[in-house]
N, C-alpha and C positions, 0 to 999 in steps of 0.2 A: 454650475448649470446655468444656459441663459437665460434673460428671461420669456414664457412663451414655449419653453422648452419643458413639457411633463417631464415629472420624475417618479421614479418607483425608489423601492429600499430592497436592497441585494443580501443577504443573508448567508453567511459564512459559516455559522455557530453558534454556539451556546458556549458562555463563560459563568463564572462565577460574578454577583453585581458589583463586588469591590476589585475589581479585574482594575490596572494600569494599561491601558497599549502603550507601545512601545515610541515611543516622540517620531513622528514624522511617516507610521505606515499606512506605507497606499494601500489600495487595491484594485477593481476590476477599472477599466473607460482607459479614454484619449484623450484628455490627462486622465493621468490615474486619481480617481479619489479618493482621499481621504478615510480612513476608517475608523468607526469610529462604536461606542457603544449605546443600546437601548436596552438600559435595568427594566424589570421586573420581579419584585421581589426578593427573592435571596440569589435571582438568576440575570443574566445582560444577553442581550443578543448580539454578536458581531457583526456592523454593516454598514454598507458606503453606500451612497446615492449611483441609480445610473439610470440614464433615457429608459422612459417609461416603453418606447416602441422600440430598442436598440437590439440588434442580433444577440444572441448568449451563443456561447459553447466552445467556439473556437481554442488552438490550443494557447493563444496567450492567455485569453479568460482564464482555463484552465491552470494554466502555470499561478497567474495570481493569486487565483483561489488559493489554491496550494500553499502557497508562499505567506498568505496572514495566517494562515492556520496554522505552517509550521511554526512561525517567526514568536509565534504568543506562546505553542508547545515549549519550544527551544527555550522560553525564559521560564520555565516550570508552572508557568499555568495551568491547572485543567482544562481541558477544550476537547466540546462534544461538537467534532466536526459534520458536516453535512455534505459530504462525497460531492455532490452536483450544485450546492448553491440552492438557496430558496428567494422567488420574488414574489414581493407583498406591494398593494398598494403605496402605503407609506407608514411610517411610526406605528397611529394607531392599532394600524392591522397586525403589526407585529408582536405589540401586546397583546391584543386580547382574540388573537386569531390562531397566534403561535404559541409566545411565551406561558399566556397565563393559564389555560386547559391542561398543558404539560408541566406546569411549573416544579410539581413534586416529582417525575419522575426525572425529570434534568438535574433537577438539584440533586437528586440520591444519585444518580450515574456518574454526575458531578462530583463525590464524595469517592465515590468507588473507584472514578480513574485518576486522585487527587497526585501527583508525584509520580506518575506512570508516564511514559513516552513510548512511541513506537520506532521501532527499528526492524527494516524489512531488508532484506538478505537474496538477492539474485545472482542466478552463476550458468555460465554460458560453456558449453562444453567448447576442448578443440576438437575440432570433427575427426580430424587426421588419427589424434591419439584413442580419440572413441572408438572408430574405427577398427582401428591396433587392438585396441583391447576387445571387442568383440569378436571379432575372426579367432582371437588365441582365448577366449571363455569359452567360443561355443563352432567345435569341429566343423560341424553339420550347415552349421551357414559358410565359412570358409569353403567345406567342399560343394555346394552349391553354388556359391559365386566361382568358382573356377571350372564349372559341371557346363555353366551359360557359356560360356566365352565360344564354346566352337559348335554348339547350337542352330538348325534352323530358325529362322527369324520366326515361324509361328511356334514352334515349340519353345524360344527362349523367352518371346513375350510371355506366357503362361506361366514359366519360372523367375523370372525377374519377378512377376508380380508376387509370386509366393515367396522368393528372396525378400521383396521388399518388406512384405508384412513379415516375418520376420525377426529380420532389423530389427522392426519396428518395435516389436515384441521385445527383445532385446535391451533397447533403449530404453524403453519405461520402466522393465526392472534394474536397470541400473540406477538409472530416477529415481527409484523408488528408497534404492538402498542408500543413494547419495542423502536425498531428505531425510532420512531416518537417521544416517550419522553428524548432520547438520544440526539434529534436535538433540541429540543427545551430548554434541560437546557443546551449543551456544545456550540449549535449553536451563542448564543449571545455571546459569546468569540471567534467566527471566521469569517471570511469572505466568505467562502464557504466551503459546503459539499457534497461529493459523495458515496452513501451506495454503496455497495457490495453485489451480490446475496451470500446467503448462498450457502454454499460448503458442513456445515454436518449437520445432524440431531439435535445435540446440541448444534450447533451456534444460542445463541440468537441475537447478534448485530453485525456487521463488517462495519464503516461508517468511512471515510476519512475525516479531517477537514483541511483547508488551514486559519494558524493560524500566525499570526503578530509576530514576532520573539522576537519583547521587549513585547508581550503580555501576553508570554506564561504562562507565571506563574498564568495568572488569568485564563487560560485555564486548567492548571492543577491541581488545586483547584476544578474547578470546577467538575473532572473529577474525584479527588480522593470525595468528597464530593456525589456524582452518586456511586460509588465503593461501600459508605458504604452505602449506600440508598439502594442497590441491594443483596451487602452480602447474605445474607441469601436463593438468590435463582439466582446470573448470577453473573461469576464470571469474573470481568471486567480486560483487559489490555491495557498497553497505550505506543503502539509505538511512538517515537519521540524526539527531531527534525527529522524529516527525510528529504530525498531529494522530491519534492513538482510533484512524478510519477504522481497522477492521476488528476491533477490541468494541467501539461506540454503542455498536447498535443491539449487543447482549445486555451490555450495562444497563441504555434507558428498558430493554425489556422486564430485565427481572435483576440487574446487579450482579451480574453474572460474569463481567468484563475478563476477571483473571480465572473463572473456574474452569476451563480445559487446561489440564497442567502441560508443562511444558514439556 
């Protein structure tokens, strides 16, 4: 930082105080800086300096974020991530503004997600085969989409829209039944999972798994083994290790991180 130049302290997470970072990781600015940690008793905070007046949020911020958090996950650390990043004046604020008020429940969510990693699971249908398979589940929309086709324009607008919802209707139970068989073959290789509402129209699955760190590999079998089971109609991805986001925020509540089973 120049000099002349305020600086604030960027806030990534919560570690354990005898935490190692990993030789040489950056994070958020232009250059990237430096990360680095602020103990607090049994607890350190994850954080790099950056322009106290600087924009935040963009998605390279966002990717960095991401990226310390995974990078310290990935090496089996605990790490109570912070979704969006926290800015604090500087150090002291950090201590005794953040760390030290929470200090006990970080340290216990700490203890709860100790050897835990996140692994989240999205799958994108192909619309063609979706398609295919709807019309041959369910007659009634079939003979309604071919009921439009030779339709006046205000009478088929009326039925398109009730075709549409539908569909619509259609799809989400399929969703539904997709995620449920998702949990049931990747669930037994984790300790807890959180689905995710869909966000688009051909998002067939998006479910979080909180997965044992020496385990992962029977997690990830199982996961490419689902992959080819589906092939031919949801095309599966598998983020992870990652840093343990949607598990975090049960754990500092009440240590609760693995109690929805999977």
């Amino acid at each position: 930082m120049g000099s002349g130049t305020q600086s604030a302290c960027y806030v990534y997470g919560v570690v354990p105080a005898d935490t190692t970072t990993p030789e040489g990781l950056t994070g958020l600015g232009d250059p990237p800086a430096p990360v680095t940690l602020l103990p607090e008793g049994g607890i350190a905070a994850v954080v790099s300096e950056i322009p106290a007046d600087g924009p935040l949020g963009n998605a390279h911020d966002l990717r960095s974020h991401a990226h310390v958090l995974d990078t310290l996950a990935a090496t089996g650390t605990p790490v109570l991530p912070f979704r969006f990043g926290a800015v604090l004046a500087d150090a002291q604020a950090v201590g005794t503004d953040l760390l030290t008020p929470a200090e006990e429940k970080f340290r216990g969510a700490l203890e709860e997600l100790d050897g835990w990693v996140q692994f989240t699971v999205r799958g994108s249908y192909s619309e063609e085969r979706l398609l295919r398979d709807v019309l041959a589940a369910r007659p009634d929309i079939a003979d309604l989409r071919e009921a439009t086709r030779g339709m006046p324009e205000e009478a088929e607008r009326h039925q398109l829209i009730r075709l549409g919802e539908m569909v619509a209707d259609a799809v989400a139970a399929a969703r539904s039944q997709d995620s449920q068989e998702l949990v049931e073959r990747l669930g037994p290789h984790a300790g807890a999972s959180r689905r995710a509402e869909s966000t688009t129209g051909d998002e067939a699955v998006h479910t979080s798994f909180l997965v044992r760190i020496d385990e992962r590999l029977g997690f990830e079998q199982a996961a490419e083994e689902l992959a080819l089971r589906w092939a031919d109609r949801i095309r599966l991805r598998l983020l992870g290790p990652l840093a343990p986001y949607d598990f975090a925020v049960a754990a500092v509540q009440d240590g609760g991180a693995g109690d929805e089973a999977a």
